[in-house]
C-alpha positions in Angstrom: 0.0 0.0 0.0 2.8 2.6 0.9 4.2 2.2 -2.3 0.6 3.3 -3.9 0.4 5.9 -2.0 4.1 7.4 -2.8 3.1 7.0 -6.4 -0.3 8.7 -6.4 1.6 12.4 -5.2 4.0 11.4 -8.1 1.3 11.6 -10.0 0.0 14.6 -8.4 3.5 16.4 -8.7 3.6 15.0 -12.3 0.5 17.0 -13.1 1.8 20.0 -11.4 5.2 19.4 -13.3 3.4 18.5 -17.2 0.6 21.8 -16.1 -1.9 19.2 -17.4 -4.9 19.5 -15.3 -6.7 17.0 -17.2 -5.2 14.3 -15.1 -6.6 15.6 -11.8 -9.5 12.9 -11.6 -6.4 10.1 -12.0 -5.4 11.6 -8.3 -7.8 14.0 -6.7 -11.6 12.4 -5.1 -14.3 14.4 -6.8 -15.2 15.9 -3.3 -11.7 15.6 -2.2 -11.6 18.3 1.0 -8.6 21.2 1.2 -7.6 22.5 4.8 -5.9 25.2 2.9 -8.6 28.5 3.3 -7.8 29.5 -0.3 -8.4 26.2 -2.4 -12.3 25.5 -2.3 -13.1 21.7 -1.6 -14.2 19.2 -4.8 -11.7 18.4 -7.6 -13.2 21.2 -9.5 -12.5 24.0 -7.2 -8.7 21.7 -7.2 -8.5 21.9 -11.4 -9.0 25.6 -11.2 -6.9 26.8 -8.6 -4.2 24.5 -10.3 -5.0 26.1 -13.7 -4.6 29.7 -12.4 -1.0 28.5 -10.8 0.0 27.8 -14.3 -1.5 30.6 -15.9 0.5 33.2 -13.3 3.2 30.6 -13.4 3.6 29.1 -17.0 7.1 27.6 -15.8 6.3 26.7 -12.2 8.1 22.9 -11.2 7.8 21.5 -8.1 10.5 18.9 -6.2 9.6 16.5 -3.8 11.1 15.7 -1.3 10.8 13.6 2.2 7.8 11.3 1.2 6.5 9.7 3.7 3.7 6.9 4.6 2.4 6.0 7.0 -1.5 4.6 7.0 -3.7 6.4 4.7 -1.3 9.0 5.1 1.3 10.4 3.0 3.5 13.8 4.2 6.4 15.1 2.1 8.5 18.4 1.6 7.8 20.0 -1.5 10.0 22.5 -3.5 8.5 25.1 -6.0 9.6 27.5 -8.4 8.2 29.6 -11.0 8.4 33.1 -12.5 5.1 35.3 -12.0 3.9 36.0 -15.8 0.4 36.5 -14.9 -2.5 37.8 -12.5 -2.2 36.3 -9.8 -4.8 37.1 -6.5 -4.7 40.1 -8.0 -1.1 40.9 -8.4 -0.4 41.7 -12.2 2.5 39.8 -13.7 5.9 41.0 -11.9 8.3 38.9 -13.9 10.0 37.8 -10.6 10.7 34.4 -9.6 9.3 32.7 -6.8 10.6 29.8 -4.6 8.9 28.4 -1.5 8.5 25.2 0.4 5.4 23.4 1.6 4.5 20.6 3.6 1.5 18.6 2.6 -0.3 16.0 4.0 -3.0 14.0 2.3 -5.3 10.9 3.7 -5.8 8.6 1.0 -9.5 6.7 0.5 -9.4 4.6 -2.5 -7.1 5.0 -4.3 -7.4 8.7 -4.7 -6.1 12.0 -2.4 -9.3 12.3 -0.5 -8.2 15.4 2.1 -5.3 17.9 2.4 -3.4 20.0 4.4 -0.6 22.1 3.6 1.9 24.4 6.1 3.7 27.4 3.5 5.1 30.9 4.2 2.1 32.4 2.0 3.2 36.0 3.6 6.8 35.3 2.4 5.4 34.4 -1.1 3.4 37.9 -1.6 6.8 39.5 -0.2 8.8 37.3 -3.4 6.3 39.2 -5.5 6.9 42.9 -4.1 3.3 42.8 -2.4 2.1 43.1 1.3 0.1 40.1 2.2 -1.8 41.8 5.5 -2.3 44.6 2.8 -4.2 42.5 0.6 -6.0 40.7 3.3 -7.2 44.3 4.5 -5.4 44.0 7.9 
């Protein structure tokens, strides 16, 4: 089973890697659930949000690192980088690169990534981008 598990993120990363959103259903439960307060739940809300990434990020890659299993569980270190060329939450294209890290976690139910959650510096990613975070959340 841990083996299944460590491929189905490789697939997810794949897609992430390829920008082909079309394989989200090979990976993602139609009402898969996101912890993260700004990806909506359900693989469609997951296909979009995805699809904006590599409209504002047409070169964005991602490196994992750290998999781990345990359960229904899977936890790994991811690696990403991109250079903003588009909108993105509002930020017009800045041409500047971005690089953060994130640590997922996903519960698996068959077969597919069923729930999420994800720790990332998403103030230190605005500041990347020459914008204020708080600003934009209105704090």
């Amino acid at each position: 089973m841990s083996e299944n598990h460590r491929d189905l993120v490789q697939r997810f990363v794949d897609m992430i890697n390829s920008h082909d959103v079309s394989t989200m259903a090979e990976h993602t439960a139609v009402d898969h659930i996101d912890h993260n307060p700004i990806v909506a739940d359900g693989i469609e809300a997951n296909t979009a949000f995805f699809q904006s990434i590599f409209d504002a990020f047409p070169d964005v890659k991602v490196v994992a690192h750290d998999l781990i299993v345990d359960g229904d569980r899977v936890a790994g270190r991811f690696e990403y980088s991109g250079t903003h060329q588009g909108p993105f939450f509002g930020i017009p294209a800045t041409g500047r690169t971005l690089n953060f890290q994130s640590i997922d976690i996903w519960r698996v139910e068959n077969g597919l990534l069923a729930e999420h959650w994800d720790q990332l510096d998403v103030a230190g990613m605005f500041h990347q981008l020459g914008a204020d975070f708080y600003a934009l959340q209105g704090e």
